[in-house]
N, C-alpha and C positions, 0 to 999 in steps of 0.2 A: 420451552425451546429457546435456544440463544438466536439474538436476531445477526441474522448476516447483511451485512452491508450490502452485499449485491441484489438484494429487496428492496433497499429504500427506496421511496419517492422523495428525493428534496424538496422539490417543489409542494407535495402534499404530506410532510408528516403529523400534521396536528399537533396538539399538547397532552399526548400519550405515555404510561409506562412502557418500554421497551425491556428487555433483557441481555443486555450486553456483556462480555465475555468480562471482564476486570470490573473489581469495586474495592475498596480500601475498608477493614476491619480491623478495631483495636477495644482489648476488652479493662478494665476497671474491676481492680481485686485484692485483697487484701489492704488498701490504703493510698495505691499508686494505680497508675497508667504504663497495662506491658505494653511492652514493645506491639507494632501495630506491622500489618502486612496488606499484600493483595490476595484476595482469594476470588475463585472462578465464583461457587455458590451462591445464589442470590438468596438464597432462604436462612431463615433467621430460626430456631428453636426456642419457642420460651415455654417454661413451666405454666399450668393453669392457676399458679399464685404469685406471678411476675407482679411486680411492683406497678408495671407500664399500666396492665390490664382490667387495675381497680382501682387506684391514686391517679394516673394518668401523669406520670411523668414522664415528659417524650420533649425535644426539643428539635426546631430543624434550621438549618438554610436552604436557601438557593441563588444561585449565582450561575453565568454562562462562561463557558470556553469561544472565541470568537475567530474563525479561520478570516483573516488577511489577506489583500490582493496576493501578497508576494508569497503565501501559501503558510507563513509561519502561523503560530495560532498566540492572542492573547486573551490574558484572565482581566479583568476589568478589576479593582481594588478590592480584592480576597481578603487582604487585613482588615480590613472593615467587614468584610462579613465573620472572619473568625474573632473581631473584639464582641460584634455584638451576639455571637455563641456564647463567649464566656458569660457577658450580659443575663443570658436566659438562663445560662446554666446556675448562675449567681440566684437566679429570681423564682429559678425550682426548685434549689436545694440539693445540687446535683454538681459533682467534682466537674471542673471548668478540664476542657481540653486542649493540653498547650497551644500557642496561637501560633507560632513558628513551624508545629508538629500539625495542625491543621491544613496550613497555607501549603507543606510540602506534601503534601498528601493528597491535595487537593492537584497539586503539579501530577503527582503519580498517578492519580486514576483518569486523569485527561491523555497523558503520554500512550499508559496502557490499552487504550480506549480510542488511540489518535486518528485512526483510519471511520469512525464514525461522527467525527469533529465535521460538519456540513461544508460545503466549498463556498466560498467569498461568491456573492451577490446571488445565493439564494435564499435568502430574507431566514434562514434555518442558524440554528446555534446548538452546540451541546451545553444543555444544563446540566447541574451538578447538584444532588440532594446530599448535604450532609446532615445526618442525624444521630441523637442519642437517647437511649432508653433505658428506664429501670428494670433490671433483669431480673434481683433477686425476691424470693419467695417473702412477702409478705401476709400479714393477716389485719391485724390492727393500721390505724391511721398511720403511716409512719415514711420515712425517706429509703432509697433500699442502699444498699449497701455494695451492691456490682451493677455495671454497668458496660454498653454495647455501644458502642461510636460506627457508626459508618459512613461509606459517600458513593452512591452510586451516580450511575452520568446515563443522559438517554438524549439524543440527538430531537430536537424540536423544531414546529414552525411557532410563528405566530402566536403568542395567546389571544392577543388581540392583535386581528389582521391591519395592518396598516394605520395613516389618521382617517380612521372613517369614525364620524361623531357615533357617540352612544346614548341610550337616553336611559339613566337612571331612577331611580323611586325613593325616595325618605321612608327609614324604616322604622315602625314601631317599637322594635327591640332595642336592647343595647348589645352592642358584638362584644364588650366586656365592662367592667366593673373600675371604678374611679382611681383606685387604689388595688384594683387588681394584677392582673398579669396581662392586661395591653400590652405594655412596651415591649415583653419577650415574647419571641415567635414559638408559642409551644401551639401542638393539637387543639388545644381545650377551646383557645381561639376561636377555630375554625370551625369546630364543633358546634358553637353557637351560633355561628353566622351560615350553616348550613340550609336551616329552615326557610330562615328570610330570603333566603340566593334563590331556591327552590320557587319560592313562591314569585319573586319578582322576576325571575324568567317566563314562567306558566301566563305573566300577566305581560310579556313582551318589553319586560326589561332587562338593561346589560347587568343589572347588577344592584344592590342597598348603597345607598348612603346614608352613614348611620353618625347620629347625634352623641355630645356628649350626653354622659349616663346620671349627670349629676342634676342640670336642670332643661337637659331636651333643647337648647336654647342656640349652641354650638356647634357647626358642624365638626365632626371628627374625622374619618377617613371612610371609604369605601372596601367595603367586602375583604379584597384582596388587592387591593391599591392605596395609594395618601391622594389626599386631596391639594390639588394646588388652585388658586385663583388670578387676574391679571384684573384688577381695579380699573375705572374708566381713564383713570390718572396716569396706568400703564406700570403700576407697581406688581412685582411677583409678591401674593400672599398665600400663605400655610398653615394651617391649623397649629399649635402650641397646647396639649395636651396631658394628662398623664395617662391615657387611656389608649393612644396611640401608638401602635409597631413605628422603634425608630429606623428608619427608611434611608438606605444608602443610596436608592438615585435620588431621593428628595433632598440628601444632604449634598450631594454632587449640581442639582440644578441647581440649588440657593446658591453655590459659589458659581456656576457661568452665567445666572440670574445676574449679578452682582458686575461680571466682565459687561455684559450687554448692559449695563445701565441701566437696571430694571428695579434698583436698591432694596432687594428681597426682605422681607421679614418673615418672621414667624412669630404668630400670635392668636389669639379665638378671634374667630369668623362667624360672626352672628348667620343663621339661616337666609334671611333676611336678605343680608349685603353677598350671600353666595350667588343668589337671583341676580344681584343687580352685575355681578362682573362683564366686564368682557370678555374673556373668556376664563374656562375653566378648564381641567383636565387630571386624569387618572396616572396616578407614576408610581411604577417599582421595577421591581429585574424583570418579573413577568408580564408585566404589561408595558413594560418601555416608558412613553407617555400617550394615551390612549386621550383625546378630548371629549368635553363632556359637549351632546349635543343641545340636551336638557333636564332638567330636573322636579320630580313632578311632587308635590305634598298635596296630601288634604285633598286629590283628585285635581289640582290645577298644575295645569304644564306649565313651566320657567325656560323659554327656552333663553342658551345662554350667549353663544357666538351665532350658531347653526345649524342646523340637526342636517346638514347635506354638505357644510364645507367647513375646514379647520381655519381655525386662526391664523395670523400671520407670527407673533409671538411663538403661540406654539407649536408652529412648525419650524421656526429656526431653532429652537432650543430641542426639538427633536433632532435637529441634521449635526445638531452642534455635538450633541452627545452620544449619537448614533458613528460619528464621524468617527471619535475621541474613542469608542469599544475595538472599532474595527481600525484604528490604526492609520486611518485619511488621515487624522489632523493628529497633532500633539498638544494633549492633555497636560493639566495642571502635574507637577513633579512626582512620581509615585502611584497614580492613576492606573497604569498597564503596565503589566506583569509580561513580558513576551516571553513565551516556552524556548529553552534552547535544540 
């Protein structure tokens, strides 16, 4: 059933599928990219020898639409999420889709969609999934050869509600492979990191943080966040990985890290020295920046700032970038996208 707007809670939507009336569809065939449209149907048909369904080639974004005091709505730097599409698509094996043909498409299914975009100052956003899948019939190991691009949008609260500290776990797995397919956002990802999520919630955690895969030694990123640190010295540090999803607000904080005098770097973060920060905290589109309250290995608790109040670091650099979505403040050149 399509969801009508005169339903929603803003105040309470969670981080749900919804079914909204528009989403953008463009298919991959014979060699090119047709021409792409909006269609009402949210259902997808695939054959039971899809490429997606045995190889697992699927790739996604996510990004928000941001309604403005003054009612307009902005996109937060969409070309950074359709370069790092190509990225993934690059690292599947899967024809890249244009990045000019993504960004406007990405305009069309927010326009079509415009009346479920949340009203300014209730902490809600329209996100946006764009995704793509291998469609064609295979059998053997192999790449397919047609393919399904879409983007639907579903109006959201919070993933993570506000800065209330979280307390995390160090997880025995690896969420991927050294030289694997970390850095692109596909499924398989996420797939792995399902078990561990499972289990370190059941055990009253927000979530895994997970080590590099090579000697256990480095911290890498969490679940479905990057990891960020603020040394006692008051520098912003970041993990430096090949194993880690490259992260557009972790790329956005390192340059207002930098405006504040915080001389960000990026580089491995021994386990170790994660403990000793000042503070720490979670950052991507779905989780904003989320702080870490503490960090528990081996059964022993690390707390890092707080486990009951946020840093002061990390909550300027929250207001900063928070500001900069919703159009308070003005952002470095190119940052926001305002819908006309």
């Amino acid at each position: 059933m399509k969801q009508r707007v005169e339903d929603l809670d803003w105040k309470n939507l969670g981080f749900v599928y919804r079914d909204l009336p528009y989403r953008y569809e463009a298919k991959y065939k014979d060699g090119e990219w047709q021409e792409g449209k909006l269609v009402e149907d949210s259902t997808i048909t695939l054959s039971e020898g899809a490429e997606v369904l045995h190889y697992g080639q699927e790739i996604f974004e996510g990004l928000k639409a941001y309604r403005r005091e003054d009612g307009k709505i902005n996109l937060f730097r969409p070309d950074q999420n359709a370069h790092r599409f190509t990225l993934s698509a690059q690292r599947l094996a899967m024809p890249p889709f244009p990045e000019d043909r993504f960004v406007e498409a990405v305009k069309q299914v927010v326009h079509a969609n415009e009346e479920f975009v949340p009203p300014y100052d209730s902490g809600a956003t329209l996100y946006l999934r764009p995704f793509m899948v291998g469609t064609s019939n295979v059998l053997g190991v192999q790449a397919a050869d047609e393919y399904v691009f879409r983007i639907f949008a579903v109006p959201v609260g919070a993933y993570i509600k506000g800065l209330n500290p979280a307390d995390y776990i160090v997880s025995d797995y690896d969420r991927a492979a050294y030289a694997g397919t970390g850095q692109a956002k596909t499924s398989g990802n996420y797939a792995s990191s399902l078990l561990p999520s499972v289990e370190a919630h059941k055990n009253g955690y927000a979530d895994c943080l997970y080590l590099d895969p090579r000697e256990h030694k480095y911290v890498d990123e969490f679940g479905g966040a990057n990891f960020y640190g603020i040394t006692q010295e008051g520098q912003f540090v970041t993990p430096k990985s090949k194993s880690i999803l490259i992260s557009i607000t972790k790329r956005s904080l390192l340059e207002l890290a930098k405006e504040q005098g915080l001389n960000p770097v990026e580089r491995q973060i021994t386990l170790e020295e994660a403990f000793k920060m000042k503070e720490a905290g979670a950052m991507g589109t779905a989780a904003v920046i989320s702080p870490v309250g503490s960090i528990t290995y081996n059964g022993k608790k690390h707390v890092i700032y707080s486990e009951t109040e946020t840093g002061p670091v990390t909550t300027k650099l929250y207001n900063e970038l928070v500001d900069i979505q919703y159009g308070k403040k003005k952002g470095p050149e190119g940052w926001v996208q305002t819908l006309d």
